[in-house]
MIVEX-862360 format. One record per residue: residue number from 0; residue in one letter; x, y, z of N, C-alpha, C, CB in turn. Coordinates in steps of 0.1 Angstrom, whole numbers. Glycine has a CB too. Layout:
BEGIN
resi;resn;n.u;n.v;n.w;ca.u;ca.v;ca.w;c.u;c.v;c.w;cb.u;cb.v;cb.w
NUM;A;X;Y;Z;X;Y;Z;X;Y;Z;X;Y;Z
...
% end
This chain:
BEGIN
resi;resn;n.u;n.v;n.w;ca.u;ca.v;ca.w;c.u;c.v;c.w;cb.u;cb.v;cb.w
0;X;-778;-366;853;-785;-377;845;-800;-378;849;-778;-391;848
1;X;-807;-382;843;-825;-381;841;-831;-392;847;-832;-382;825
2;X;-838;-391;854;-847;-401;857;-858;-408;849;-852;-397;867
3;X;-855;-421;846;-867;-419;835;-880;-423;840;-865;-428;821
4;X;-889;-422;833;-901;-428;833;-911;-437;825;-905;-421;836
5;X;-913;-444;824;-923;-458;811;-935;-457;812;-921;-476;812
6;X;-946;-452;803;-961;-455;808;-964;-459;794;-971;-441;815
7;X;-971;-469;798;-978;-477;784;-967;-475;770;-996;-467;781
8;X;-954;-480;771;-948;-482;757;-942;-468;760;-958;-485;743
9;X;-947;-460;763;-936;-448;762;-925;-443;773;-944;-435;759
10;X;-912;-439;764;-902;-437;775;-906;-419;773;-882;-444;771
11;X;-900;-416;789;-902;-400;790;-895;-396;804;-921;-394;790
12;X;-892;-381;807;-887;-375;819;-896;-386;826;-889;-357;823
13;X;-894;-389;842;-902;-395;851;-912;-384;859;-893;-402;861
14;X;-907;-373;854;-917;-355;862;-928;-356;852;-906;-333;859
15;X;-927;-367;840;-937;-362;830;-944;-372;829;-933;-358;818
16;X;-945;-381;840;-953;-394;840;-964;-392;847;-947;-406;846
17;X;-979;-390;842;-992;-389;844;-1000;-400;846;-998;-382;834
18;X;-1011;-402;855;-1017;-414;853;-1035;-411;861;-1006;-426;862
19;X;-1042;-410;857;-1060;-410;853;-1057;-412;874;-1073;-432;837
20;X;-1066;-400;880;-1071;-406;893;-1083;-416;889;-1076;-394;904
21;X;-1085;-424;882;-1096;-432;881;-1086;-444;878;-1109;-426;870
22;X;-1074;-441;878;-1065;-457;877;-1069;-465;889;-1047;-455;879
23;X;-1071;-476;890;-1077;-487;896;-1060;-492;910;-1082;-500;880
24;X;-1049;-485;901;-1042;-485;912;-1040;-476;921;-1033;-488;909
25;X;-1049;-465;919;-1047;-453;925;-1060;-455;936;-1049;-440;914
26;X;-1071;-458;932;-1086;-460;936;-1085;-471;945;-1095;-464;923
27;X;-1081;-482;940;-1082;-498;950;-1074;-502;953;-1087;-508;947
28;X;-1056;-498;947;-1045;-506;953;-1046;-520;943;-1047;-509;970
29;X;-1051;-517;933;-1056;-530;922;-1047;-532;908;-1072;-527;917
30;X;-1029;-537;916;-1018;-542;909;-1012;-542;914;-1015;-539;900
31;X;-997;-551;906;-989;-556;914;-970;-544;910;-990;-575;910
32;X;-963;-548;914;-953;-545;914;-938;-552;912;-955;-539;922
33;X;-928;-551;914;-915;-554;914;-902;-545;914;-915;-561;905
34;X;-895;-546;921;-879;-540;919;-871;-548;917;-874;-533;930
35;X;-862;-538;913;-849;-548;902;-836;-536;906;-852;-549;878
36;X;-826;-539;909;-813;-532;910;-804;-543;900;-806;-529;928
37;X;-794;-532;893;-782;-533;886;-770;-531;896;-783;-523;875
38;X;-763;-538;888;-746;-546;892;-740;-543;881;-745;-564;896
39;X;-728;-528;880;-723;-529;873;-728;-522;860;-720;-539;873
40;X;-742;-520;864;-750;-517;849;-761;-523;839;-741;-516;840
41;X;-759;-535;853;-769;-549;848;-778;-555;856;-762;-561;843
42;X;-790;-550;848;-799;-560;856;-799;-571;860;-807;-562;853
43;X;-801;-570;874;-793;-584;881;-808;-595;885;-780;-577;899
44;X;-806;-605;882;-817;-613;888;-832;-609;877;-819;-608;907
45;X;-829;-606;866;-838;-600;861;-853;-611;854;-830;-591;852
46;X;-850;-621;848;-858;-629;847;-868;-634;859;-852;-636;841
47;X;-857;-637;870;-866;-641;884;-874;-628;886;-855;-645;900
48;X;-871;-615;887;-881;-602;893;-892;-606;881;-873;-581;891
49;X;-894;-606;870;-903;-605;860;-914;-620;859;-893;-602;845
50;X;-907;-631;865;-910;-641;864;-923;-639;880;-895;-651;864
51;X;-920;-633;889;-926;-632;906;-937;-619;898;-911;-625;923
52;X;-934;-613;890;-944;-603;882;-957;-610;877;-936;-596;870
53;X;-952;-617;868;-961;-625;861;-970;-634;871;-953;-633;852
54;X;-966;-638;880;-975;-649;891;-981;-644;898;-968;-658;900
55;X;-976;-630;899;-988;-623;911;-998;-615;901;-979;-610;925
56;X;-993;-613;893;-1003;-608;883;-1016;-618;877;-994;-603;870
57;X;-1014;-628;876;-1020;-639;876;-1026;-643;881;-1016;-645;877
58;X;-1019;-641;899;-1030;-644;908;-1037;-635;913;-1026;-650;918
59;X;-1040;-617;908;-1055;-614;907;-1059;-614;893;-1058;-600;914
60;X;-1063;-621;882;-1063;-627;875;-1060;-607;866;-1075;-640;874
61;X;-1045;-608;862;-1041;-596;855;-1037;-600;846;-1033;-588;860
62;X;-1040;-597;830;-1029;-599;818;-1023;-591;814;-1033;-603;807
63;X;-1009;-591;818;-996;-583;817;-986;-586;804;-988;-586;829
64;X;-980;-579;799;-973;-580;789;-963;-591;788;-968;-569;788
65;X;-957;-598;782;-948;-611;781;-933;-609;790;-944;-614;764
66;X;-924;-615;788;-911;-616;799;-902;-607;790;-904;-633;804
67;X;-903;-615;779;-895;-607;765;-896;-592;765;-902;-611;749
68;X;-910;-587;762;-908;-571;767;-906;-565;779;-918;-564;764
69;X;-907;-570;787;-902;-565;803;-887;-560;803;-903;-579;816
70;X;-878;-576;792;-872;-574;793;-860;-561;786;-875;-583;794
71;X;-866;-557;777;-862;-550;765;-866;-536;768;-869;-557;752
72;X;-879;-535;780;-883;-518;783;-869;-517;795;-904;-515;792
73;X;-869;-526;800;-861;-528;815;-842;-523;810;-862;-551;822
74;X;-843;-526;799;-826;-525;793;-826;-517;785;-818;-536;788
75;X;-837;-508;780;-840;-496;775;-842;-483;786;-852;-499;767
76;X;-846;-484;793;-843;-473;806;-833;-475;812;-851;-473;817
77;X;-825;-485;815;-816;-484;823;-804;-479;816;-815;-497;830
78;X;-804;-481;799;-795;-472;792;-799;-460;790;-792;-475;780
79;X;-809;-459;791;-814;-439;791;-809;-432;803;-832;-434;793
80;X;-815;-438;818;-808;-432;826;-795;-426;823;-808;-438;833
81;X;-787;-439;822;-769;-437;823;-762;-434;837;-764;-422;813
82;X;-770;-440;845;-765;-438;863;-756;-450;859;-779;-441;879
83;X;-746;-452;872;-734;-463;871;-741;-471;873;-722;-463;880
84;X;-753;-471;891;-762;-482;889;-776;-475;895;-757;-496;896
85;X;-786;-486;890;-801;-477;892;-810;-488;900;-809;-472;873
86;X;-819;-482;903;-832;-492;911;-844;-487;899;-838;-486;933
87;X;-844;-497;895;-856;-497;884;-871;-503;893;-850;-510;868
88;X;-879;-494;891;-893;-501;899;-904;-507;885;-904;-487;910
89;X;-910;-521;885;-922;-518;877;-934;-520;886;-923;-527;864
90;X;-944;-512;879;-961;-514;883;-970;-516;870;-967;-500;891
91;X;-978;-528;875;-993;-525;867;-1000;-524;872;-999;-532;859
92;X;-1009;-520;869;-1029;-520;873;-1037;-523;865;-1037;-508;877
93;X;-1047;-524;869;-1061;-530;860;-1067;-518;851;-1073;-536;871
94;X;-1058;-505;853;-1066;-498;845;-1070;-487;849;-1075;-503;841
95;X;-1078;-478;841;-1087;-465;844;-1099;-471;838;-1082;-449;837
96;X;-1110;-466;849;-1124;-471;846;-1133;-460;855;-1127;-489;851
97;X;-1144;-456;851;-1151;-451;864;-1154;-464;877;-1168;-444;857
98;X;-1152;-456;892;-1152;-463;902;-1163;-475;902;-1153;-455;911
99;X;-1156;-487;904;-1166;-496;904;-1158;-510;910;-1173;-498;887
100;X;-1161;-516;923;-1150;-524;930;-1151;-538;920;-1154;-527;948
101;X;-1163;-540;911;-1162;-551;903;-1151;-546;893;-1177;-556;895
102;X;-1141;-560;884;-1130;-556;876;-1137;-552;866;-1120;-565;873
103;X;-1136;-540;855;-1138;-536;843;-1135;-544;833;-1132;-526;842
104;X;-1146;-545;820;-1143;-551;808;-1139;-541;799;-1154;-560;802
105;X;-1129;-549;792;-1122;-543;780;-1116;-530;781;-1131;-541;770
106;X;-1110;-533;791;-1096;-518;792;-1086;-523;793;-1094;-506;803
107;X;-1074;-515;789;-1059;-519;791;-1052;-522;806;-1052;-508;784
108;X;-1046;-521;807;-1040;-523;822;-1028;-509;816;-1032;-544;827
109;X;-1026;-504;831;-1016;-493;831;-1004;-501;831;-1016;-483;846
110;X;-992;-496;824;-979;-500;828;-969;-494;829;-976;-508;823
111;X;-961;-493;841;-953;-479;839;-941;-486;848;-963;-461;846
112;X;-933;-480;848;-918;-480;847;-911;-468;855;-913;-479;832
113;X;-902;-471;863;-893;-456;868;-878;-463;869;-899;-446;886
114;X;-870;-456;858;-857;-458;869;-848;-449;875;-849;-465;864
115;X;-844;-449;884;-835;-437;892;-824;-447;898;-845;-426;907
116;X;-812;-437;900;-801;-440;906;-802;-450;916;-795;-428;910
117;X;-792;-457;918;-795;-466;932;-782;-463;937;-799;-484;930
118;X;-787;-461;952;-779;-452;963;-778;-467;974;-790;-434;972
119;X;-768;-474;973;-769;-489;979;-763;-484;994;-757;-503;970
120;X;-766;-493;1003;-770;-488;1019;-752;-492;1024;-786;-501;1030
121;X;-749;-479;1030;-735;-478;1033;-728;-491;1039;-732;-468;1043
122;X;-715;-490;1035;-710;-504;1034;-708;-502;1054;-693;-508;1019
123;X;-705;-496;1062;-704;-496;1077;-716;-500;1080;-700;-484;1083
124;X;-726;-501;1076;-743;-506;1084;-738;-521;1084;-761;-502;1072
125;X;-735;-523;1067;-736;-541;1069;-722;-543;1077;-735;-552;1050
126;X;-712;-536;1079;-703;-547;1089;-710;-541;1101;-685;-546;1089
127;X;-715;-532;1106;-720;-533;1123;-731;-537;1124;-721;-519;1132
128;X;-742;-539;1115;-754;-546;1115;-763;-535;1121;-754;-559;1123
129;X;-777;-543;1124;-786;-533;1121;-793;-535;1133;-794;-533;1108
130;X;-807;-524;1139;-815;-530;1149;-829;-533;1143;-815;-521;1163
131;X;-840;-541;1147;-848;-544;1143;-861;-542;1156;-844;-555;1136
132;X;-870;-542;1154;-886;-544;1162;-893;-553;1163;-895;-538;1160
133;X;-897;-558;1168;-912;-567;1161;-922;-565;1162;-915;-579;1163
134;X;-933;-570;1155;-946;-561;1156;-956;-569;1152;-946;-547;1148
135;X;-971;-573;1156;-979;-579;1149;-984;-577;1130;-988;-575;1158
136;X;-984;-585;1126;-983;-588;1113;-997;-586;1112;-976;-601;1108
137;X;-1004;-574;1103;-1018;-569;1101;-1022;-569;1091;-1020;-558;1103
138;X;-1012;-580;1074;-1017;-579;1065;-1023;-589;1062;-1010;-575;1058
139;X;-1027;-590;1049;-1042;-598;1046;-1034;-612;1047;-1050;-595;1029
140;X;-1040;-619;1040;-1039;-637;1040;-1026;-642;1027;-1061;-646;1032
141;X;-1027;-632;1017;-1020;-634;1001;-1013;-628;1006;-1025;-629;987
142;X;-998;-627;1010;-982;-620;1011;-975;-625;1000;-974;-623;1026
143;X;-979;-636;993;-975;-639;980;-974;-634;968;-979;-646;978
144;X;-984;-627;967;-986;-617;960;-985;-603;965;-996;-618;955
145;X;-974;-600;953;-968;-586;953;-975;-575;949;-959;-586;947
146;X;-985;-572;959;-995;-563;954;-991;-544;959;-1010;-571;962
147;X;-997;-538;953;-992;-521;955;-997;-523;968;-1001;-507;945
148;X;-1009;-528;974;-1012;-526;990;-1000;-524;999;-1020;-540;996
149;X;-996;-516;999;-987;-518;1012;-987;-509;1028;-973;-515;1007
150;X;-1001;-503;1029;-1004;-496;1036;-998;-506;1052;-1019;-492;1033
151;X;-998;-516;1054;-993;-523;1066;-977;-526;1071;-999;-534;1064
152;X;-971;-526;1058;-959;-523;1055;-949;-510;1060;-960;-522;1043
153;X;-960;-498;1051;-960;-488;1054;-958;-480;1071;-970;-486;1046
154;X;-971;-486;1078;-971;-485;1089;-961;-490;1095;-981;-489;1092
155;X;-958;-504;1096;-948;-509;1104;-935;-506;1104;-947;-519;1103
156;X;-925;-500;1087;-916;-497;1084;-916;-484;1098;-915;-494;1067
157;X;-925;-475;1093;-923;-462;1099;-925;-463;1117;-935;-451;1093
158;X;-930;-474;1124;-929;-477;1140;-911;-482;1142;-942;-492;1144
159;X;-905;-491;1127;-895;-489;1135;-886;-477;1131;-888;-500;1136
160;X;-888;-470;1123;-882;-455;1120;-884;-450;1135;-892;-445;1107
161;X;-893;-446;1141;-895;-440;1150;-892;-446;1165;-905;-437;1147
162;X;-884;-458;1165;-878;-465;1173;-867;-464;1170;-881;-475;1174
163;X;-861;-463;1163;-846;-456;1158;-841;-470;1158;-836;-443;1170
164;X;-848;-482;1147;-844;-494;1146;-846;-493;1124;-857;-505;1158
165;X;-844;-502;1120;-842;-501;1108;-851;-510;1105;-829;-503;1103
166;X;-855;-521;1107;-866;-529;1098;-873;-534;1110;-861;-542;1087
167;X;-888;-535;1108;-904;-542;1117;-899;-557;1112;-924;-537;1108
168;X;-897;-563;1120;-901;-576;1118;-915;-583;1120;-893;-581;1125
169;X;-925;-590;1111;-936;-588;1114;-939;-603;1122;-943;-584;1101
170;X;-947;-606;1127;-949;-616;1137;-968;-615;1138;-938;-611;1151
171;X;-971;-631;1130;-987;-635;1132;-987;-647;1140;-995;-638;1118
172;X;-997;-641;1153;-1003;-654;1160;-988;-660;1166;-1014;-666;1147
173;X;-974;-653;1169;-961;-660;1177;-953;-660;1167;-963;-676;1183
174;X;-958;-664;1154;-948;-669;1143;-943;-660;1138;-952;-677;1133
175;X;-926;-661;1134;-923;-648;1124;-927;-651;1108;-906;-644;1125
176;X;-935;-642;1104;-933;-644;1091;-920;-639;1080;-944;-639;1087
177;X;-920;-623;1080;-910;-619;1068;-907;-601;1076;-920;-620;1048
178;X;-900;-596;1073;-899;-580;1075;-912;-574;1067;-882;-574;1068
179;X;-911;-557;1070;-918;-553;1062;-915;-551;1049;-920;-545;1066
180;X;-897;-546;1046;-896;-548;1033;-883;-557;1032;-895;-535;1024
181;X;-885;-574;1037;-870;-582;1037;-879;-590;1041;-854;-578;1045
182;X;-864;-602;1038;-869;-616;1044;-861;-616;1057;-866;-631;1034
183;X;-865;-625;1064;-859;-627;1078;-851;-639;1081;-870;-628;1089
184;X;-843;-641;1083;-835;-654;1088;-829;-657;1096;-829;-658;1084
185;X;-825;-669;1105;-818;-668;1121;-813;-681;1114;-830;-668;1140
186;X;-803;-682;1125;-790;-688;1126;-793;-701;1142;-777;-673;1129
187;X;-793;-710;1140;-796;-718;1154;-789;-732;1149;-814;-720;1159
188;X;-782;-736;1157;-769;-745;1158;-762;-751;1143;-774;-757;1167
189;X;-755;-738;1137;-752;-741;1123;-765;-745;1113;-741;-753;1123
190;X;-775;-739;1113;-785;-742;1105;-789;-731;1101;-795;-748;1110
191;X;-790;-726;1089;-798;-711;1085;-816;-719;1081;-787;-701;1064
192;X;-822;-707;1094;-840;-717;1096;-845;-700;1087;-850;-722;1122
193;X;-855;-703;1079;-863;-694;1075;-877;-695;1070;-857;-689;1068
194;X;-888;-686;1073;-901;-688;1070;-905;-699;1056;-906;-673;1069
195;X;-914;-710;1056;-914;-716;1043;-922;-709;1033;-919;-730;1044
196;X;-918;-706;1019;-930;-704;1010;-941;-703;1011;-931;-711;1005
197;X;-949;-699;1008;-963;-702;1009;-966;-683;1012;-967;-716;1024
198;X;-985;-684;1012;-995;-670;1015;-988;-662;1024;-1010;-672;1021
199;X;-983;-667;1034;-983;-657;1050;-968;-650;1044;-982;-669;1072
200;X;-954;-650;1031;-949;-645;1029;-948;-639;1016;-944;-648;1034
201;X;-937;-631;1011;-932;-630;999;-923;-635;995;-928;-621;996
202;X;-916;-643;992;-903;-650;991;-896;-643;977;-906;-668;988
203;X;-890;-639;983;-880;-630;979;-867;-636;968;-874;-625;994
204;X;-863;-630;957;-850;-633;950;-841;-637;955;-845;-624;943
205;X;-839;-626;965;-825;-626;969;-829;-636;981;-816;-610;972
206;X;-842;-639;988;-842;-653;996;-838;-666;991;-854;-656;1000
207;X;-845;-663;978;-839;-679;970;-827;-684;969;-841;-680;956
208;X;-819;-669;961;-804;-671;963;-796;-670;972;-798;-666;957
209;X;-797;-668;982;-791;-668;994;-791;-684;997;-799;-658;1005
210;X;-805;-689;997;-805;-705;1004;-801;-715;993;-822;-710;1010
211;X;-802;-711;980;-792;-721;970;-782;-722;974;-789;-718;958
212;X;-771;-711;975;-760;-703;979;-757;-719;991;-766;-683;986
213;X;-764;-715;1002;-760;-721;1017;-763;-735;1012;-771;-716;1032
214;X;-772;-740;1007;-773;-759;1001;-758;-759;994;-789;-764;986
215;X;-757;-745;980;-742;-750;976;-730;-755;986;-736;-738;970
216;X;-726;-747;994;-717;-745;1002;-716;-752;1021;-719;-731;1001
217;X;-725;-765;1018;-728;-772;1030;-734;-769;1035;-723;-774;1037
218;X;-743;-757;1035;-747;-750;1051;-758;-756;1047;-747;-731;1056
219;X;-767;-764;1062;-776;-767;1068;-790;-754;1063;-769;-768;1083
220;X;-799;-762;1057;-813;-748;1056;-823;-753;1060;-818;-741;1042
221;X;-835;-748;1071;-842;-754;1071;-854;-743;1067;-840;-761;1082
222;X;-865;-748;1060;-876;-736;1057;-888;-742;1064;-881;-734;1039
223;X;-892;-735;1072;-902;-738;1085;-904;-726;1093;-895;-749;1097
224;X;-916;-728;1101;-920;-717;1107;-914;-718;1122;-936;-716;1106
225;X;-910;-700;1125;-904;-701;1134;-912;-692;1142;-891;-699;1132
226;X;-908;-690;1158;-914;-681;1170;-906;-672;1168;-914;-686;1186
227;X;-917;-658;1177;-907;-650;1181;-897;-651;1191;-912;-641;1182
228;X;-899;-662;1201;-891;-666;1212;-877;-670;1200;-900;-681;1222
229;X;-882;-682;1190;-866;-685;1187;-861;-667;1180;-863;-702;1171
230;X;-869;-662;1171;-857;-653;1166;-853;-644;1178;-862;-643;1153
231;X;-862;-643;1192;-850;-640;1202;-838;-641;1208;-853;-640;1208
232;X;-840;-659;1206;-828;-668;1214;-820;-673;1200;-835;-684;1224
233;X;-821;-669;1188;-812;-670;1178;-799;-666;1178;-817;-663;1168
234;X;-792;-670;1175;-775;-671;1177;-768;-659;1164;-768;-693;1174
235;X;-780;-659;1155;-775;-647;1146;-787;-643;1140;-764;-651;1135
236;X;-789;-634;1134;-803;-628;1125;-796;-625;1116;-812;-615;1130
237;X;-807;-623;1102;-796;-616;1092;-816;-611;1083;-778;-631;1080
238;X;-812;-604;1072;-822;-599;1061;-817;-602;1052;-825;-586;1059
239;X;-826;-606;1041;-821;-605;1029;-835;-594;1018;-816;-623;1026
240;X;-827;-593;1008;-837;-586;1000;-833;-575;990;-846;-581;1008
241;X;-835;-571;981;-826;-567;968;-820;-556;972;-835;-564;954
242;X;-823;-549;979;-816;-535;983;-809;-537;995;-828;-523;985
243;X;-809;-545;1000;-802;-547;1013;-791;-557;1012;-812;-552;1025
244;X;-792;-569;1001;-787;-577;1001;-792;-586;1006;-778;-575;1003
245;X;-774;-591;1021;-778;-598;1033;-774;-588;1045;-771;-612;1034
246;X;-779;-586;1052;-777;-578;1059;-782;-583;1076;-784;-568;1052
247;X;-771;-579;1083;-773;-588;1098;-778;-576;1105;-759;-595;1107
248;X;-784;-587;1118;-792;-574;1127;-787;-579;1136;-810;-573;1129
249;X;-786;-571;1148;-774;-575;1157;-784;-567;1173;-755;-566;1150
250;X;-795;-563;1168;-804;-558;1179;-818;-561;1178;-804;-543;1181
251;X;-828;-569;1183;-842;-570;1181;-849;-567;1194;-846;-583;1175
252;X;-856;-559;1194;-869;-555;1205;-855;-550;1220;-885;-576;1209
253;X;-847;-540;1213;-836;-537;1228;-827;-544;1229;-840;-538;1241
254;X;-827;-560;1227;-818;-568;1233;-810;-573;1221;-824;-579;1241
255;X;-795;-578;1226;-789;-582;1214;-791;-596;1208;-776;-580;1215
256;X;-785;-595;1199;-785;-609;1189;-772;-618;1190;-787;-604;1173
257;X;-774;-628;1200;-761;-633;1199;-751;-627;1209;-755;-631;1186
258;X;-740;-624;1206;-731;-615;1207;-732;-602;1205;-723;-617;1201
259;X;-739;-597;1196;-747;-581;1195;-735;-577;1184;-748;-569;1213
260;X;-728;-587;1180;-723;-585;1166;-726;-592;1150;-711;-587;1167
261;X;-723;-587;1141;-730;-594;1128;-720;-612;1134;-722;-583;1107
262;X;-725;-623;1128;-722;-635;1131;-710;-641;1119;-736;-644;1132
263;X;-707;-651;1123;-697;-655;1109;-708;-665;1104;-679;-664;1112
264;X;-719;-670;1104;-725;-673;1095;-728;-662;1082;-735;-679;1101
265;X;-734;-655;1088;-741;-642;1084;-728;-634;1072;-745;-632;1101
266;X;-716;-634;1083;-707;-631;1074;-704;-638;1062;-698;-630;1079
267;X;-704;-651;1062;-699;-661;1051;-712;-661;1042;-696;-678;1058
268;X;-724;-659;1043;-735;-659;1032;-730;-647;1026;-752;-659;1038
269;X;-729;-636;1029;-727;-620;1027;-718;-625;1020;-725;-609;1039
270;X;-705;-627;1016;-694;-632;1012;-698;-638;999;-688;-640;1021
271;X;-704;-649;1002;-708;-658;990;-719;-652;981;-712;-672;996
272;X;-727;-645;987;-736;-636;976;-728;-627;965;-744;-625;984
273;X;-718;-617;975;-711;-606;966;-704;-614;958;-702;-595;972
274;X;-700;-625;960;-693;-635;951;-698;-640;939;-690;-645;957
275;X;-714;-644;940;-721;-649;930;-721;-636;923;-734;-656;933
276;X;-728;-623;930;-731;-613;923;-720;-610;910;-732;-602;934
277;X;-706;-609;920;-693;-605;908;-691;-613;898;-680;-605;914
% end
């Protein structure tokens, strides 16, 4: 089956997707992005991914195409592919212009599309859980916006690659903010506590629904900023985020989490997600 690819309105192979080195996303890192995985064959969460599109596009002042066609390119590739299920990525940019760090008048913005198979992370990781790092948080001020920048990301993902740990947890000035590519959450006396909204994160889909989820179902939430001392002395860790789900960490910086097993909080959110999902 084909991988596809979307640039400006057109569907094509994804080997056959070209784009100007004078693209402004290529040049400055000047647009935003989103991922979306299917359930079953369906875009799941798909108005919320397109809806976090539009706001960050916004907020470097980008005019992007409406929700309606997002939605309609988005369920037009994902039937071309024909994978059981796929990770669809979108990106815009501001364009192709000769180099110039002021924004360009009167050009289009790039818009392009890929979708490929989605290879979801073996089901034995989420029951033994995962190890994690922490690491000083080196990106800019806006983590709200979902911008292509991810050179800090980048970096951090690959320190805990090379620690033979699975996700950087990032940590500014004591405070945890968010993973490199997940949200972070700890467990402290029946309370699921996680970073609040706002610049210093991304707030994530699958963060939202996870903590609807826990308000549905009694569980205690609090959204506040936490230390890296508590997510040490945390009684459970967990991730959340479209490709991971929820997902528990059961090791941070060597030492365990808890018991150094996934938690039954952790388990019961995990539970109630695949539940909403189904």
């Amino acid at each position: 089956m084909p991988d596809i690819g979307f640039l400006n309105g057109r569907f094509m192979p994804l080997n056959d997707v070209t784009i100007s080195v004078e693209d402004r996303g290529f040049q400055f890192g000047d647009g935003v992005y989103e991922v979306i995985r299917t359930y079953s064959g369906m875009p799941f969460q798909l108005e919320a991914h397109v809806e976090r599109l539009q706001r960050s596009a916004r907020a470097i002042e980008l005019d992007i195409p409406d929700q309606k066609e997002w939605i309609e390119w988005v369920a037009q590739g994902v039937g071309r592919a024909g994978y059981g299920e796929c990770k669809v990525y979108l990106q815009v940019t501001r364009g192709h212009a000769p180099r110039d760090h002021a924004f360009p008048k009167n050009i289009p913005p790039t818009i392009m599309m890929s979708v490929r198979e989605m290879r979801p992370l073996d089901a034995a990781i989420s029951r033994s859980g995962i190890a994690a790092i922490t690491m000083e948080d080196l990106r800019w001020s806006r983590c709200d916006i979902k911008s292509i920048n991810l050179l800090p990301n980048v970096l951090a993902r690959q320190r805990a690659v090379e620690a033979g740990a699975f996700e950087a947890v990032l940590v500014r000035q004591g405070i945890v903010t968010e993973g490199s590519v997940s949200n972070v959450m700890i467990v402290r006396g029946a309370r699921v506590v996680t970073a609040p909204e706002g610049p210093q994160i991304l707030s994530g889909v699958t963060r939202r629904m996870v903590l609807d989820l826990a308000t549905a179902n009694g569980i205690a939430v609090e959204e506040r900023a936490f230390s890296r001392d508590e997510l040490l002395q945390a009684e459970e860790v967990f991730l959340t985020g479209t490709t991971v789900e929820v997902l528990p960490v059961v090791r941070v910086d060597g030492a365990p989490v808890g018991h150094g097993r996934p938690g039954s909080m952790t388990e019961r959110l995990s539970a109630l997600f695949k539940g909403a999902v189904a």
